[in-house]
C-alpha positions as CSV (number, residue, x, y, z in Angstrom):
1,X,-17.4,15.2,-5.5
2,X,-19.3,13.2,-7.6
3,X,-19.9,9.4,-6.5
4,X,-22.3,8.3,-9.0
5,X,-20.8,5.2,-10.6
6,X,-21.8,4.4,-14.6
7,X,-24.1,2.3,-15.7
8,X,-22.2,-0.8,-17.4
9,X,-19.9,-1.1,-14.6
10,X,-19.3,-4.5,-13.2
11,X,-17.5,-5.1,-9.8
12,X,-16.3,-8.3,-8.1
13,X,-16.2,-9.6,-4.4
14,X,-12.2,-9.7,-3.3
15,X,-11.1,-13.1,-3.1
16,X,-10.8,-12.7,0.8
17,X,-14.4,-12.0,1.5
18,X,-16.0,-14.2,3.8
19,X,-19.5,-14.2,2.1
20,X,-21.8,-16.4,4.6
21,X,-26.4,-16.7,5.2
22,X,-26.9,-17.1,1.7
23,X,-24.6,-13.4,0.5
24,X,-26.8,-11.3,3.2
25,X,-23.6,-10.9,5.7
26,X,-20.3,-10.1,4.0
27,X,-17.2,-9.7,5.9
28,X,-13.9,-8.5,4.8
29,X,-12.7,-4.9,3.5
30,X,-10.3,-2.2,4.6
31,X,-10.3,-2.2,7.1
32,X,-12.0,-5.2,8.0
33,X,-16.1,-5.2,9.1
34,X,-19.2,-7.0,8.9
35,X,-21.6,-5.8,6.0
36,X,-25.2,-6.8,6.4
37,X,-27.5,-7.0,3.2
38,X,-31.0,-7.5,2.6
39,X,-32.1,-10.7,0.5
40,X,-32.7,-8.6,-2.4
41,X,-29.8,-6.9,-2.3
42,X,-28.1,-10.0,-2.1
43,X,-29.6,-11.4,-5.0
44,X,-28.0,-8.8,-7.3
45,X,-24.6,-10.1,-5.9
46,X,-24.8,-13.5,-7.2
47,X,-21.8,-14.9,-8.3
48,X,-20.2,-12.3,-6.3
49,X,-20.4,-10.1,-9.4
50,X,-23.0,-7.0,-9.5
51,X,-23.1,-4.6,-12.5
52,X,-24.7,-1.4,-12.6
53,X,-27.6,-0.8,-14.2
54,X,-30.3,1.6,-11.7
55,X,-30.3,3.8,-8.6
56,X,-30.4,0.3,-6.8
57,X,-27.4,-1.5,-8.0
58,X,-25.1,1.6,-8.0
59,X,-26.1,2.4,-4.8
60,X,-24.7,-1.3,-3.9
61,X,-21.9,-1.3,-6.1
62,X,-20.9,1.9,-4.4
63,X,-20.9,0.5,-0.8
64,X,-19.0,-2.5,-1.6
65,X,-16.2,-0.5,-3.5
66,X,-15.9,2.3,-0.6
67,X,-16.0,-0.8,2.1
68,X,-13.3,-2.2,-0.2
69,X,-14.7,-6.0,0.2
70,X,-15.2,-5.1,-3.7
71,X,-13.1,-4.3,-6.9
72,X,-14.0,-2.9,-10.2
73,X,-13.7,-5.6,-12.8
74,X,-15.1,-3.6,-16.0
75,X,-16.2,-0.3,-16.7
76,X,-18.4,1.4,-19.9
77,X,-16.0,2.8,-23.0
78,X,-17.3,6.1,-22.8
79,X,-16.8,6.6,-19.2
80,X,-12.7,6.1,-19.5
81,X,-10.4,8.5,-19.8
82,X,-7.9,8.6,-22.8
83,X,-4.8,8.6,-23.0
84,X,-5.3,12.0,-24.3
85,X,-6.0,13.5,-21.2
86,X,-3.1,12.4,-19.4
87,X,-0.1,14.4,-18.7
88,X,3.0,12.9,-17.5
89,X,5.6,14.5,-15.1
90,X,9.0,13.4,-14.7
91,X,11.2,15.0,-11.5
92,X,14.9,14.0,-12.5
93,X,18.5,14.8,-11.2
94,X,21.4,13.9,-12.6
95,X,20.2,10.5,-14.3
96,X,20.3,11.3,-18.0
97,X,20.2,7.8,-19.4
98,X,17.2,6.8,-17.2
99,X,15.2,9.9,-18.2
100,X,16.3,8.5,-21.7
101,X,14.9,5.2,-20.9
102,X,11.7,6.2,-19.1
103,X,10.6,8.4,-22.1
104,X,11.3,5.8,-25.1
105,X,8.6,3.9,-23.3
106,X,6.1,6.2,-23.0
107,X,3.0,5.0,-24.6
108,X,1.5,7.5,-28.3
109,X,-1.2,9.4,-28.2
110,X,-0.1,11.3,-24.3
111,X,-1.6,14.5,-23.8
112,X,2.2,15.9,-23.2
113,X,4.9,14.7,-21.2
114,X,6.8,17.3,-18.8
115,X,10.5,16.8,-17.6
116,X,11.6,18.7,-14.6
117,X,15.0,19.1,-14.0
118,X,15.8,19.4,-10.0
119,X,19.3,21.0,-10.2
120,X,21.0,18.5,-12.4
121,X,24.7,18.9,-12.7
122,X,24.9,17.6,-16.8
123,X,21.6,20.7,-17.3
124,X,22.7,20.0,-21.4
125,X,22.2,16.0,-21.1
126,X,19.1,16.6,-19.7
127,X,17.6,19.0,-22.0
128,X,18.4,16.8,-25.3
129,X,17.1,14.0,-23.7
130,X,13.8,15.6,-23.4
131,X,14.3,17.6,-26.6
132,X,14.6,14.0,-28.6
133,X,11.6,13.3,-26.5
134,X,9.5,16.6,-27.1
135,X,9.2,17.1,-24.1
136,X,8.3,20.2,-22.3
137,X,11.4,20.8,-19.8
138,X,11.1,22.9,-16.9
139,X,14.5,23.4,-14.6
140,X,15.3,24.4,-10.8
141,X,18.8,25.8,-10.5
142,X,19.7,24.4,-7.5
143,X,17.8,20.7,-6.3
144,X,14.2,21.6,-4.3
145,X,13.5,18.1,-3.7
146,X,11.0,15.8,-5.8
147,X,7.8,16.9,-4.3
148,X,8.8,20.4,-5.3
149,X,9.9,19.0,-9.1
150,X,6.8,17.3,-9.5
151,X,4.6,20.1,-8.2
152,X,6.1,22.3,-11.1
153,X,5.6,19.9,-13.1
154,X,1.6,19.5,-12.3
155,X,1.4,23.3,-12.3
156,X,1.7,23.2,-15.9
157,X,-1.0,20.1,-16.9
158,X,-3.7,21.3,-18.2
159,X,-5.4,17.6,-19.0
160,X,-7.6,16.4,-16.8
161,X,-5.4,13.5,-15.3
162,X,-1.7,13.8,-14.5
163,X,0.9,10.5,-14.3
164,X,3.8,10.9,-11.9
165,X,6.7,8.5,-12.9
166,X,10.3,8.7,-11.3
167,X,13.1,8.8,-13.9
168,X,14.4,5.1,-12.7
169,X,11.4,3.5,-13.9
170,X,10.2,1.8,-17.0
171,X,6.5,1.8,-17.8
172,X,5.8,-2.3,-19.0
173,X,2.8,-2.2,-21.9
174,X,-0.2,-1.9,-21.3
175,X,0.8,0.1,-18.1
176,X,-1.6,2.7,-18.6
177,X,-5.0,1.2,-19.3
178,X,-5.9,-0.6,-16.2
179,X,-5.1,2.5,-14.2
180,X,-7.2,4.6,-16.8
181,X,-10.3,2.1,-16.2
182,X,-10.0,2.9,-12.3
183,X,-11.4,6.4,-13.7
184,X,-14.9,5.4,-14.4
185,X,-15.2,6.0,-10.7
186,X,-15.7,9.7,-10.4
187,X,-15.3,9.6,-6.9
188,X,-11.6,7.7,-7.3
189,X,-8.8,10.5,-7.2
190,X,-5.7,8.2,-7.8
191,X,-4.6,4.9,-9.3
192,X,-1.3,3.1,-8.4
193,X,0.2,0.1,-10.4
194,X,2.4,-2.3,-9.3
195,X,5.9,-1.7,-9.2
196,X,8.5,-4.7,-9.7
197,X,11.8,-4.8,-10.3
198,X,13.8,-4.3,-13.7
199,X,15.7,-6.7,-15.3
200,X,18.1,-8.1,-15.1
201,X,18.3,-8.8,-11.4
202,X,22.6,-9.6,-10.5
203,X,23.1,-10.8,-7.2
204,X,21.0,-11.6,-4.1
205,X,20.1,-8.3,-2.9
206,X,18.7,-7.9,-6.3
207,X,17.1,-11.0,-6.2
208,X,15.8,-10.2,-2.6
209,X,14.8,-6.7,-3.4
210,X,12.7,-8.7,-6.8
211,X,10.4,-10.3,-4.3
212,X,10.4,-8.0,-1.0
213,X,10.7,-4.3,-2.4
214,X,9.0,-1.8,-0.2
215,X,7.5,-0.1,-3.3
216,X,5.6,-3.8,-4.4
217,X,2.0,-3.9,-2.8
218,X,1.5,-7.4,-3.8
219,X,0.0,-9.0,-6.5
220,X,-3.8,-8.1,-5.3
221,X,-6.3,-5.0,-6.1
222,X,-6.8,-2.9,-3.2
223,X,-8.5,0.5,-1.9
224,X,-5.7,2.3,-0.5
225,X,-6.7,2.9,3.1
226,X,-4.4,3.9,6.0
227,X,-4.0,0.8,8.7
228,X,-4.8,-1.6,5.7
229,X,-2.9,-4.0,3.9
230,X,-2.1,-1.2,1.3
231,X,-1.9,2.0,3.2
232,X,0.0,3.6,0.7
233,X,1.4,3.6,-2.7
234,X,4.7,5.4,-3.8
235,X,5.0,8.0,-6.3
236,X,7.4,5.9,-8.1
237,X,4.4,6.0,-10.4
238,X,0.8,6.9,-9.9
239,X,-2.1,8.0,-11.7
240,X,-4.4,11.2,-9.6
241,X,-6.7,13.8,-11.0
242,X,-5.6,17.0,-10.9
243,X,-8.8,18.0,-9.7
244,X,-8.7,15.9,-6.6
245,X,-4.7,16.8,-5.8
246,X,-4.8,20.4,-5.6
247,X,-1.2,22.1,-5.6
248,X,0.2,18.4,-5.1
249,X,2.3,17.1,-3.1
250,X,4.0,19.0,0.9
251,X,7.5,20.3,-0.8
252,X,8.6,20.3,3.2
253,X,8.6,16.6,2.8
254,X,11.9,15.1,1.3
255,X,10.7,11.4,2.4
256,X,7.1,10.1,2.8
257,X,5.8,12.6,0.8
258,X,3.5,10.2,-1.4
259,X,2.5,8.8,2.2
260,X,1.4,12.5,3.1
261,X,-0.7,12.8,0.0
262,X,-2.7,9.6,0.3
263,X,-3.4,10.8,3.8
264,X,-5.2,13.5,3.2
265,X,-6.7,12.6,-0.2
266,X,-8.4,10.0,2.0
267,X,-9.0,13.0,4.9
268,X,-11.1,14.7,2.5
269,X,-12.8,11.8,0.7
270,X,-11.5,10.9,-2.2
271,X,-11.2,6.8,-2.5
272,X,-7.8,5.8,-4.0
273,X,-7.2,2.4,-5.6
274,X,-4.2,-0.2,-6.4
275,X,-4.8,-2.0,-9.8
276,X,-1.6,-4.4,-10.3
277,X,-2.5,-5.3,-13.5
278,X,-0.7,-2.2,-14.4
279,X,3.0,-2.8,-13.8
280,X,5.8,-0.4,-14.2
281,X,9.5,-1.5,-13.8
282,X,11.8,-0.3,-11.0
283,X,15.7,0.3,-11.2
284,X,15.7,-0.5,-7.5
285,X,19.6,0.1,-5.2
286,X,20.8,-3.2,-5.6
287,X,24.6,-1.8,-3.7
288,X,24.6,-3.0,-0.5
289,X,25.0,0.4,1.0
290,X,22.9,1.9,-1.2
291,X,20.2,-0.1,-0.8
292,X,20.6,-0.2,3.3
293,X,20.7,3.4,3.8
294,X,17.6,4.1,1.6
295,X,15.6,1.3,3.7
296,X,16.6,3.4,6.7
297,X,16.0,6.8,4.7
298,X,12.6,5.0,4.4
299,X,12.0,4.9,7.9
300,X,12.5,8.2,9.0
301,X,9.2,9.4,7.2
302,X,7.4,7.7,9.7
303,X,8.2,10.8,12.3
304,X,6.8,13.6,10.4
305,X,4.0,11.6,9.1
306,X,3.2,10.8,12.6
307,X,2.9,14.7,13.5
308,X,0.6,16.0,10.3
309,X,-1.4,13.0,10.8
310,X,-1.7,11.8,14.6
311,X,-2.5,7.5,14.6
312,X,-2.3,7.0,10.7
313,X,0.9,5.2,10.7
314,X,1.2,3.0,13.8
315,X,3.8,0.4,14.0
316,X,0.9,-2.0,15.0
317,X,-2.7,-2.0,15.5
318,X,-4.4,-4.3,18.1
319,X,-7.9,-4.4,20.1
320,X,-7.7,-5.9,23.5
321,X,-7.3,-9.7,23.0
322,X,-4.6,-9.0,20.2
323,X,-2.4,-7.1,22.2
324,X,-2.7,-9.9,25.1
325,X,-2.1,-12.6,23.0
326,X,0.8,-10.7,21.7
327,X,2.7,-9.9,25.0
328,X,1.8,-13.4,26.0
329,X,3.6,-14.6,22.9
330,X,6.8,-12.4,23.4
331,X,7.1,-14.4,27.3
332,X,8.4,-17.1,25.2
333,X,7.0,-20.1,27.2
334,X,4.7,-22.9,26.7
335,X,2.3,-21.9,29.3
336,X,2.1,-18.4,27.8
337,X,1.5,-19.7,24.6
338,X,-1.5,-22.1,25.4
339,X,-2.9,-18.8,27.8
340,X,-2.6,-16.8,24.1
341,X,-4.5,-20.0,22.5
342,X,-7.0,-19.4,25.5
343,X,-7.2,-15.6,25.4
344,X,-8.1,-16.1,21.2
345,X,-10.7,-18.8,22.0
346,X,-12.2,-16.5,24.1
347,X,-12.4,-14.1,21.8
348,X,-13.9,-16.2,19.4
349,X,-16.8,-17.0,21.8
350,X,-17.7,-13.6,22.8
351,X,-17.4,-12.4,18.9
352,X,-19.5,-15.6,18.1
353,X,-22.5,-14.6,21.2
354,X,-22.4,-10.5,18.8
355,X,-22.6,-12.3,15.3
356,X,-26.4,-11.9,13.9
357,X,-25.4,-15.0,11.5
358,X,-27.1,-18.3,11.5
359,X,-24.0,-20.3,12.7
360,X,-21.5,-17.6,14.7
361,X,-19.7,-20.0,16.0
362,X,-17.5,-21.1,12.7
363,X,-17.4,-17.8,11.4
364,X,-16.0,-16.0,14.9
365,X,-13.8,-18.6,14.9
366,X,-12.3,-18.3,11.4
367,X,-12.8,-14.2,12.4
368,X,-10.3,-14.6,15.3
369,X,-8.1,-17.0,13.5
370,X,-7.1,-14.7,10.9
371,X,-6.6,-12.0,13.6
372,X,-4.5,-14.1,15.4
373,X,-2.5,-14.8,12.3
374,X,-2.1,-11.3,11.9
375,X,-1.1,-10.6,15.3
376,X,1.8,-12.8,14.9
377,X,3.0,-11.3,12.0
378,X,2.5,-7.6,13.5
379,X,4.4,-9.6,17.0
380,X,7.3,-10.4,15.0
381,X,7.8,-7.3,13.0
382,X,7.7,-5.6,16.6
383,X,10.8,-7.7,17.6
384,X,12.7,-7.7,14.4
385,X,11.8,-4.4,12.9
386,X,10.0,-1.7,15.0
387,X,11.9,-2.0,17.7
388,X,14.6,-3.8,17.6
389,X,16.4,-1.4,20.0
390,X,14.5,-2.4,22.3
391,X,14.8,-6.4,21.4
392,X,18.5,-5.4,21.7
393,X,18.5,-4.4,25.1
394,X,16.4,-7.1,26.3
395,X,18.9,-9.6,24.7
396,X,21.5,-8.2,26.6
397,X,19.8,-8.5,29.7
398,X,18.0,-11.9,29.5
399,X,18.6,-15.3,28.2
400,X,15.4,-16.2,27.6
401,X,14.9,-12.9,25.8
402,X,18.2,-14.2,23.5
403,X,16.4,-17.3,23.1
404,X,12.9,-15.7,21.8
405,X,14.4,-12.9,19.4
406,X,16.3,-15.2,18.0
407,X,13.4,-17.8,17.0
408,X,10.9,-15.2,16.2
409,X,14.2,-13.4,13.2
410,X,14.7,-17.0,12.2
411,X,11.0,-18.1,12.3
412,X,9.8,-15.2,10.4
413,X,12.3,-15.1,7.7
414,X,12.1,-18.7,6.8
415,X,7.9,-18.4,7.1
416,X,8.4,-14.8,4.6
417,X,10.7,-16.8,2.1
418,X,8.5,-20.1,1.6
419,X,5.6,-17.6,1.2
420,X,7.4,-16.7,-1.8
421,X,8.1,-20.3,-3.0
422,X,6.6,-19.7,-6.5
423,X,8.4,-16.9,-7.7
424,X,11.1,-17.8,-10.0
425,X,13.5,-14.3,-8.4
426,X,13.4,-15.4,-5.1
427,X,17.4,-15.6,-3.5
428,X,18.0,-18.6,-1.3
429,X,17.7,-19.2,2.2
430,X,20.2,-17.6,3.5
431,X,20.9,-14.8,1.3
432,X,17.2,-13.9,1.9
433,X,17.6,-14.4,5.7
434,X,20.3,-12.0,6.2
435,X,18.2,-9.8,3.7
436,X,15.4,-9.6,5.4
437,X,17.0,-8.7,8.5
438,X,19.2,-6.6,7.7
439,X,16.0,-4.3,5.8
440,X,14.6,-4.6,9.5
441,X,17.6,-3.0,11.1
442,X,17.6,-0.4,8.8
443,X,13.9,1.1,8.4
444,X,13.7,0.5,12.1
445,X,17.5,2.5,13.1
446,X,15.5,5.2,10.6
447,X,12.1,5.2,12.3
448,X,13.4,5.4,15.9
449,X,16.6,8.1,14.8
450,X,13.4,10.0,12.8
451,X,11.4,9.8,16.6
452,X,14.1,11.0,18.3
453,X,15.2,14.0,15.5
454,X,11.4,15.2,15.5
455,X,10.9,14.2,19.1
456,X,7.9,12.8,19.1
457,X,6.6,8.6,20.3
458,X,4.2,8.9,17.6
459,X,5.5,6.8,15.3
460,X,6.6,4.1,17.9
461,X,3.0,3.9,19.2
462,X,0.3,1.4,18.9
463,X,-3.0,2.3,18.0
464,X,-5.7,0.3,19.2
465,X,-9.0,-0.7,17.1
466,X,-12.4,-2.5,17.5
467,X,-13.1,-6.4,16.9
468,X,-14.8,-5.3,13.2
469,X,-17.1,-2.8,11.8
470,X,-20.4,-3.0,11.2
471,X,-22.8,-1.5,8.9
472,X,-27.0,-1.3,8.5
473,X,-28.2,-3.6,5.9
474,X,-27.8,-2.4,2.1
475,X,-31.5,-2.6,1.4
476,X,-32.1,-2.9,-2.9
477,X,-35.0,-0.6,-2.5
């Protein structure tokens, strides 16, 4: 494939880059490392902006982007696609009026717009919809599933780009653009935007599911790498060159199948990116049953995903000082606690003596700090989420077990909902509380029911990983 980025393109540190020795030692990325630069190369970095210009500064540009410690800000005209050369799919069943919704906010100016009817019951709503629409309509007779409706769907694009967007969506405006712009890159094979919920939100699931959908990937860019803070993006909506995707998605797969195809786009690679500025609307389950049993429909993707791709989707990943820290943490005892304090410390001195920075000491410990932060997050969603089963039988068995599961559910949950202390949706307390949990019992009764139906641990198994990667210097030469 071709990686050579245009000239005119700018890109920006992330906001989470640790930039120390004057920009010639970078850490951050997905997943996290250390990136060394020479003082030359530095220099074109400063402000923590680069554009491209030479063989030099793309050659830079390039390394941060695939590193992911950097994100494309702005990109030549001429080298982004129009809409022109976008075709979008829609996979429906049975959900007439959204189709009808989804297509009256297409943007002009598409390079055609195909509506794939999986097996609908009301076949004549369906087809005037996307008559009114002029839309191309393709039908299955009986439901194949919506990796199979989209793949028919793509079969038939003959532009260059091809938009995947569910029929209980709404594209916001101005969707499009940003997620155009991400295909300057000629080596990027799909764009995701950020999906939030449609208005109005009614009730406190709604209000809940506003702030803490699985589908919303936050509010920052991101490569899309497995074991990263976005490993995936759902084809709710995406953006992917038809190039890049072949015959699409595995029409085996009736869940995870978007997970599947960022796997092995990023197998083969093909970088992947997640540009919220581009936002499309979801009709998200809002019924309490609804709603629960899609959570735990959610987690039984984990199973097969686990088998096509062995170690890609672990319930946690730790090195050796995370994991101890963690069991030390689940003992639930002050002594074990100030011996997890003492295991990070440690770390932090041994990462500190491996640094080649001019003062290792405060960047190991900032290093570990964050790690240990994440390593309590990852603990809790063990005992709330991942395997609660097992948290279950413990609390039968042991008081102090009791004691600890319960702190760590009411810990987290208040911790998750004053995260989300600036956004105006957010449910109360307790509403989110028994939300929160009760999305844990149900993607985690899905991932272990999905281990046991495909028999396999895979997907109940930590993977382990190294203290941070490292690369040679990025000489400018």
């Amino acid at each position: 494939m071709d990686q050579v980025l245009p000239d005119g393109m700018r890109v920006a540190l992330d906001r989470q880059a640790l930039v120390v020795d004057g920009g010639t030692v970078l850490f951050g990325g997905a997943p996290p490392r250390m990136l060394r630069l020479t003082a030359a190369a530095a220099a074109l970095l400063d402000g923590g902006e680069l554009e491209v210009g030479d063989p030099t500064s793309a050659t830079l540009a390039r390394r941060l982007l695939d590193a992911g410690i950097a994100h494309p800000v702005a990109q030549p005209a001429s080298a982004v696609p129009a809409a022109s050369e976008v075709t979008v799919v829609v996979p429906v069943k049975d959900r007439v009026d959204g189709l009808a919704r989804l297509l009256s906010a297409l943007p002009a100016g598409l390079g055609g717009t195909v509506v794939v009817d999986d097996g609908s019951a009301d076949a004549a709503g369906i087809r005037a919809v996307a008559e009114r629409a002029g839309a191309t309509l393709l039908r299955h007779e009986r439901a194949r599933g919506p990796a199979a409706a989209r793949n028919a769907g793509l079969a038939t694009a003959r532009t260059r780009l091809v938009a995947f967007l569910d029929s209980d969506v709404v594209p916001q405006p101005g969707w499009l653009e940003p997620l155009l712009a991400r295909f300057a890159d000629p080596a990027v094979a799909l764009a995701a935007p950020r999906i939030v919920a449609l208005a109005p939100l009614d009730g406190w699931l709604s209000r809940y599911e506003a702030v803490r959908s699985s589908l919303d990937q936050g509010a920052e860019p991101a490569l899309v790498v497995p074991k990263s803070r976005v490993a995936y993006v759902p084809s709710a909506a995406m953006l992917v060159r038809r190039d890049a995707v072949g015959a699409g998605f595995d029409e085996r797969m009736h869940v995870a199948e978007d997970v599947d195809l960022v796997l092995r786009l990023h197998e083969t690679g093909w970088r992947m990116r997640y540009e919220p500025a581009a936002r499309v609307a979801h009709d998200h389950r809002t019924t309490l049953r609804a709603w629960w049993l899609r959570k735990a429909y959610y987690g039984t993707g984990a199973a097969p995903l686990s088998l096509r791709h062995p170690g890609s989707v672990p319930p946690m990943v730790l090195n050796t000082w995370s994991a101890a820290v963690a069991v030390l943490l689940l003992r639930g005892r002050p002594l074990a606690a100030l011996a997890a304090l003492a295991v990070a410390a440690g770390a932090a001195e041994r990462l500190a003596r491996l640094l080649p920075v001019q003062e290792p000491r405060p960047v190991a410990a900032r290093l570990i700090g964050l790690g240990a932060l994440g390593t309590v997050a990852q603990t809790a969603d063990a005992v709330t989420r991942h395997y609660w089963p097992v948290s279950l039988v413990a609390c039968l068995v042991s008081r102090r077990a009791r004691r600890t599961v319960a702190v760590i559910a009411l810990a987290e949950g208040v911790l998750d909902w004053w995260r989300r202390r600036g956004n105006p949706d957010r449910p109360g307390l307790p509403a989110y509380l028994l939300a929160r949990r009760l999305d844990d019992l149900a993607y985690g009764g899905g991932l272990w029911w999905g281990a046991i139906r495909h028999r396999t641990l895979g997907p109940l198994r930590p993977v382990g990983t190294g203290e941070g990667g490292r690369e040679r210097p990025a000489a400018a030469r």
